[in-house]
C-alpha positions as CSV (number, residue, x, y, z in Angstrom):
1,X,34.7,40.2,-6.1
2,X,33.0,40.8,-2.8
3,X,29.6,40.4,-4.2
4,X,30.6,36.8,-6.3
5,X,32.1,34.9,-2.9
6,X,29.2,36.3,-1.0
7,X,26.7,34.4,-3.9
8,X,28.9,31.8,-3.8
9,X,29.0,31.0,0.1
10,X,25.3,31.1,0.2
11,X,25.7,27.7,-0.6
12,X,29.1,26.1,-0.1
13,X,30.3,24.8,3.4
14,X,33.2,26.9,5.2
15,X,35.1,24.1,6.9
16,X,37.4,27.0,9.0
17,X,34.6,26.9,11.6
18,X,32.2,24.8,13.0
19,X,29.4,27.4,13.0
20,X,29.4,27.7,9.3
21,X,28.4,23.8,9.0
22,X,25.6,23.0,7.6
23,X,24.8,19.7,9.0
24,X,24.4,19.3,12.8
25,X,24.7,15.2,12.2
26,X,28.2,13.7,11.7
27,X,27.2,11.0,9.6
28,X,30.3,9.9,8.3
29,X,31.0,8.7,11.6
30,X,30.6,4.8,12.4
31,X,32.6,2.7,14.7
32,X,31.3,-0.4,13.5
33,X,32.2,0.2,9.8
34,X,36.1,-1.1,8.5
35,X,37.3,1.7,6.0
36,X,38.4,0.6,2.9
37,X,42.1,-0.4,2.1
38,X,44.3,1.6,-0.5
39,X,45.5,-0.4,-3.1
40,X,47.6,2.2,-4.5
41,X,48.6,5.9,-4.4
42,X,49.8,8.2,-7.1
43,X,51.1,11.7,-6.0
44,X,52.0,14.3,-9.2
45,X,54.4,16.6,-8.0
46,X,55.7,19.9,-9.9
47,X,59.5,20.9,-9.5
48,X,60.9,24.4,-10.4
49,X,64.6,24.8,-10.3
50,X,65.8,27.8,-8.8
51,X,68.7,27.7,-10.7
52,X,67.8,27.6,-14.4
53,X,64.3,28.0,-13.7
54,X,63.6,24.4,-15.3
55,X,60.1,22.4,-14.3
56,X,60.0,18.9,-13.8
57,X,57.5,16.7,-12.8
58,X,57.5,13.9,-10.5
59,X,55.4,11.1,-10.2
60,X,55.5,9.0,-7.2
61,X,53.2,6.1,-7.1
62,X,52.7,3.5,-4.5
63,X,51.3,0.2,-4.8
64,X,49.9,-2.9,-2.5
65,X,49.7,-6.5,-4.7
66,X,49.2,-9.8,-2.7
67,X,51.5,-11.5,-5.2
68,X,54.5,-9.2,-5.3
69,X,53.8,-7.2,-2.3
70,X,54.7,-3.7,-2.1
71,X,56.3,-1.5,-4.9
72,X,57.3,1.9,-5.3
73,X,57.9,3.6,-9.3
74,X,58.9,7.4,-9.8
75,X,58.4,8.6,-12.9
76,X,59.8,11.9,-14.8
77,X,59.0,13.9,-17.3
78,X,60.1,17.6,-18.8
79,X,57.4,20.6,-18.2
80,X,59.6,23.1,-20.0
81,X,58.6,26.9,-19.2
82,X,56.1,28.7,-17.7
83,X,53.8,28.0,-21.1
84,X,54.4,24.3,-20.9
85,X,53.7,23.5,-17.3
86,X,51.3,20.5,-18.5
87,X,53.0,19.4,-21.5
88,X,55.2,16.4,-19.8
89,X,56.2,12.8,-20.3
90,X,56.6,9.9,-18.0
91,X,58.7,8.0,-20.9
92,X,61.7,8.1,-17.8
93,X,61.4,6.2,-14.5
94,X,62.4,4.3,-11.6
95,X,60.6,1.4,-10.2
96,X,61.8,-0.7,-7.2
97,X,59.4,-3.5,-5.7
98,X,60.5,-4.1,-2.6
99,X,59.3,-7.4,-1.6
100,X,60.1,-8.9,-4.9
101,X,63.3,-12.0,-4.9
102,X,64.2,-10.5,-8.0
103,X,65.0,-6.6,-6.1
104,X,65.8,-6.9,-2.4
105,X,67.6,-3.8,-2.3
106,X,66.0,-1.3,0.1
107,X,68.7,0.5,0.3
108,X,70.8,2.8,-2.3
109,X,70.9,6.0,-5.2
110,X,70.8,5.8,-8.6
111,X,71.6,8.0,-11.4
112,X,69.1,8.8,-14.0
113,X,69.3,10.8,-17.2
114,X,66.2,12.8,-17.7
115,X,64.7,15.6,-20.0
116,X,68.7,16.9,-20.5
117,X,69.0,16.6,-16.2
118,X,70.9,14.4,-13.8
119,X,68.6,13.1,-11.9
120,X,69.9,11.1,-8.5
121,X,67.5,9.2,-6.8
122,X,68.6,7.9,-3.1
123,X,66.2,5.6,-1.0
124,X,65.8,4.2,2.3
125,X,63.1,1.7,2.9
126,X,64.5,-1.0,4.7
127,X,63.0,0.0,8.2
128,X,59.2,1.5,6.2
129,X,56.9,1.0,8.8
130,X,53.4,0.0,6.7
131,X,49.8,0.2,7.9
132,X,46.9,-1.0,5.4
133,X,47.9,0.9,2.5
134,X,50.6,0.5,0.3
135,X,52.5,4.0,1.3
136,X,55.2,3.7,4.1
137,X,53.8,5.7,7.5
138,X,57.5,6.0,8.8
139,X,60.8,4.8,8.8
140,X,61.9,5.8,5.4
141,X,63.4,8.0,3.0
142,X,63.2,8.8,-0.6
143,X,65.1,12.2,-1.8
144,X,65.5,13.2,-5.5
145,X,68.3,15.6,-6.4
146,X,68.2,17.0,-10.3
147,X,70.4,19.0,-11.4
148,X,72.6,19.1,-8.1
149,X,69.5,21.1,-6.8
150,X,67.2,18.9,-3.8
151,X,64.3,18.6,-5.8
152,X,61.8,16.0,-3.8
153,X,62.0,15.0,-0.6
154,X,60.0,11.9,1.3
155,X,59.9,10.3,4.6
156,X,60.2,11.1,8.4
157,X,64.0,10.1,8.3
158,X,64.8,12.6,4.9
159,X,66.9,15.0,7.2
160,X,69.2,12.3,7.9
161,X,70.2,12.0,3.9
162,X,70.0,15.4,3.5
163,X,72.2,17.0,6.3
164,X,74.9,14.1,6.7
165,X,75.0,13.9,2.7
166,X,74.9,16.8,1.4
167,X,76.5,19.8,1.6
168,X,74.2,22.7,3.7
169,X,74.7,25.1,0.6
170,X,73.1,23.1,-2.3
171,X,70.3,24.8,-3.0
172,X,66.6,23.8,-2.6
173,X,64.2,23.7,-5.2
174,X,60.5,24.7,-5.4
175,X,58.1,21.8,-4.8
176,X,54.2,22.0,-5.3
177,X,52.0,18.8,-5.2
178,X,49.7,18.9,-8.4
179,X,47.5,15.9,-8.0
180,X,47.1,12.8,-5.7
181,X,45.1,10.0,-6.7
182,X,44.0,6.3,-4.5
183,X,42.6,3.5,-5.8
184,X,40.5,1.7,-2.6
185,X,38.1,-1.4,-2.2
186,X,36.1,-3.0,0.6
187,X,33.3,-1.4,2.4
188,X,31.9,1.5,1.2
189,X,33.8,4.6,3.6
190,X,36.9,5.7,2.6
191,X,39.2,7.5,4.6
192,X,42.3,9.6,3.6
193,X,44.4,13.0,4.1
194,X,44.8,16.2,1.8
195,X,46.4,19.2,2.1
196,X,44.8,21.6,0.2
197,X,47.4,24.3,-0.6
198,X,51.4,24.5,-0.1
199,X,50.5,26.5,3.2
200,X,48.0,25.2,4.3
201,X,47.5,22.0,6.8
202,X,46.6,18.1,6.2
203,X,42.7,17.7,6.7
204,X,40.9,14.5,7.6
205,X,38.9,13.8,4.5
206,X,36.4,10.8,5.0
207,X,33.4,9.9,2.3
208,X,30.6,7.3,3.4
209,X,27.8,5.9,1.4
210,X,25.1,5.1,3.8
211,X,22.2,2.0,2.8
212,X,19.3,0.2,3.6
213,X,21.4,-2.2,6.3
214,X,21.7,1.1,8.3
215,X,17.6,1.9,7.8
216,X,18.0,4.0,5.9
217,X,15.0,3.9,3.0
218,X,17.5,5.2,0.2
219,X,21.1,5.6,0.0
220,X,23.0,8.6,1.3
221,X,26.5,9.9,0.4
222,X,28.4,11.6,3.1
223,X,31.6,13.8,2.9
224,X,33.8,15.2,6.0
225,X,36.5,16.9,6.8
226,X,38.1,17.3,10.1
227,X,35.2,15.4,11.3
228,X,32.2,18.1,10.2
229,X,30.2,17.0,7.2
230,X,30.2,19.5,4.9
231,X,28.5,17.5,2.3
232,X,25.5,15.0,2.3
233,X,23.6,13.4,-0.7
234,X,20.1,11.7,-0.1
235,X,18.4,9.3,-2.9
236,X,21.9,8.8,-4.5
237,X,20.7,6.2,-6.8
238,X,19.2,9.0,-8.9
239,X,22.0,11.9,-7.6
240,X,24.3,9.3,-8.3
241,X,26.3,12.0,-10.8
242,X,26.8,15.8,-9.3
243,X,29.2,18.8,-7.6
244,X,29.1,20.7,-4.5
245,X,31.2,23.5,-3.2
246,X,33.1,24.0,0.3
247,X,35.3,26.6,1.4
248,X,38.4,24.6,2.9
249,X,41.7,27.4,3.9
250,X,40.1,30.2,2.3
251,X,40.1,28.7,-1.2
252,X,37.1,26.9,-3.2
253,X,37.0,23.8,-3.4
254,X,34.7,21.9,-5.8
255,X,33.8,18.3,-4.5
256,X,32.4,16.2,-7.3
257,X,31.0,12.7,-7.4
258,X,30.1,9.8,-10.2
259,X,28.8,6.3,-8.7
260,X,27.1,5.9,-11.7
261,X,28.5,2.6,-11.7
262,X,27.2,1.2,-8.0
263,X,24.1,1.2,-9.2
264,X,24.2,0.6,-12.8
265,X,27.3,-1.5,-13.9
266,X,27.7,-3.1,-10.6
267,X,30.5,-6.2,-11.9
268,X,32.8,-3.3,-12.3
269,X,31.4,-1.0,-9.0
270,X,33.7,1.6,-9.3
271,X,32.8,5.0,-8.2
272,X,35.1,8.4,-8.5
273,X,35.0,11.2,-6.0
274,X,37.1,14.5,-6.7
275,X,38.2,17.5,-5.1
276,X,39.5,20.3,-6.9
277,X,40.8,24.0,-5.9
278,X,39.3,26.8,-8.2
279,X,42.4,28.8,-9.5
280,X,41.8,32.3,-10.2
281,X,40.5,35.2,-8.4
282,X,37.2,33.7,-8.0
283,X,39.2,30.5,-5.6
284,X,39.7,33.2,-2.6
285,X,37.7,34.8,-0.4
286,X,38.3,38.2,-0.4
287,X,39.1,38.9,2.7
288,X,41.9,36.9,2.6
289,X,43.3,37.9,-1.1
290,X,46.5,39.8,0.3
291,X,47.8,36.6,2.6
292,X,47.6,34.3,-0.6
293,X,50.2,34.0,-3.3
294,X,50.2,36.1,-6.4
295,X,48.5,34.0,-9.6
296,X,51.4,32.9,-11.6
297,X,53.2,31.2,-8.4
298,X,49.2,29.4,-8.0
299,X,48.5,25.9,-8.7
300,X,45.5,24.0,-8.7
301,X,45.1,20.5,-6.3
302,X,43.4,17.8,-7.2
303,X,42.6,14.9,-5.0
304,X,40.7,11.7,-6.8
305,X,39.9,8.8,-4.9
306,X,38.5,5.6,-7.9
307,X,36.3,3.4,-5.2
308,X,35.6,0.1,-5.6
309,X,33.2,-1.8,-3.0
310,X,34.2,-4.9,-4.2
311,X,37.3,-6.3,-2.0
């Protein structure tokens, strides 16, 4: 195990410390440059009961329209056992646009019958606090209950539903988030957060395509995280498909890229950029194998950003 990280590291990028970094250049960096704006935000999440041991999953999806404004739709679906984690439906859901004449109502719970569970749904958004993005910053709430168990909980002001509501003894159940997916457009840097494992923190993830209006001869694809690049791409119009590895909280993580279509289908311009963490015993470094988890509590992350430099 010792010998596979060590080939491994040779190449990858150990974002933990700033010696390890390959690049002296930030090149993401550019105070001239507007990110791009979020248009919406999908967030997978995987519930385990502690009760009867039931999975769930959550989807939580956020999205930014100039004609009816914000919107918010969770969506449910069964994951059975341990041998049917992936094996869910989304036929169940919950949608609330909250700029819409037709659904003012910021405020309230609803009851939802889901996958044989009770799903209660209770929401706060009449004081969301919104910057570019479609996803609230503060000022909100959103808490899921199934099964009389706290199953999801959203929102700087979530304590406030969950300790004047409900009693201190209902239990808590286990939350991991799966997958997290944005859909951007404008200029061509895009700048987000991910947090990597259940235990680990939230790291600055920003990805810029540098061109010929910066002097540069060829296009250049840059990727950093807490401010370090870890990852850059020259002559991307003929790397424009390709994977590199970084070590981000101990765990691999594969960064991949496609913007096949920037170059080559440019009415549509939509590039994808993905990072993934490597389950198995080959995703830690093996110094650090007895602080992680054992491998049936592991789950993978996933964190796709669709890019479109088209406003």
């Amino acid at each position: 195990m010792r010998d596979f990280v060590s080939c491994i590291s040779e190449n990858a990028v150990n974002v933990s410390h700033s010696s390890c970094s390959s690049y002296t250049n930030n090149a993401c960096i550019s105070p001239s440059l507007i990110p791009s704006v979020q248009n919406a935000v999908t967030c997978l999440y995987r519930i385990s009961l502690s009760s009867s041991r039931k999975r769930l999953f959550i989807t939580v999806s956020w999205c930014k329209n100039p004609i009816t404004g914000q919107g918010l739709s969770i969506n449910f679906g069964g994951g059975g056992g341990d041998d049917h984690d992936h094996d869910h439906d989304t036929s169940t859901s919950f949608k609330l646009n909250t700029n819409s004449r037709f659904f003012r109502k910021k405020k309230g719970n609803k009851v939802i019958e889901s996958n044989n569970s009770k799903i209660q749904v209770f929401w706060d958004l009449s004081s969301a606090k919104y910057g570019t993005g479609p996803e609230p910053l503060e000022g909100f709430y959103i808490v899921v209950m199934v099964d009389s168990e706290i199953g999801l909980v959203l929102g700087n002001l979530a304590e406030e539903i969950v300790t004047k509501k409900l009693k201190n003894s209902t239990p808590v159940a286990n939350v991991s988030l799966v997958s997290r997916q944005e859909h951007c457009s404008g200029n061509a840097l895009y700048s987000t957060k991910a947090q990597f494992s259940d235990t680990g923190i939230a790291h600055d993830v920003l990805i810029r395509c540098s061109g010929e209006n910066e002097g540069l001869k060829h296009p250049v694809l840059s990727v950093c995280i807490d401010k370090k690049t870890v990852i850059r791409i020259k002559r991307l119009q003929w790397n424009f498909r390709g994977n590199q590895t970084i070590f981000v909280d101990g765990l691999l993580v594969d960064m991949m890229w496609d913007v096949h279509d920037w170059f080559f289908s440019p009415s549509s311009g939509d590039a994808v950029f993905m990072f993934r963490t490597r389950s198995g015993m080959d995703s830690r470094l093996w110094l650090e194998e007895k602080l992680l988890q054992t491998e049936q509590d592991r789950l993978e992350f996933s964190l796709l950003i669709y890019a479109c430099k088209n406003p």
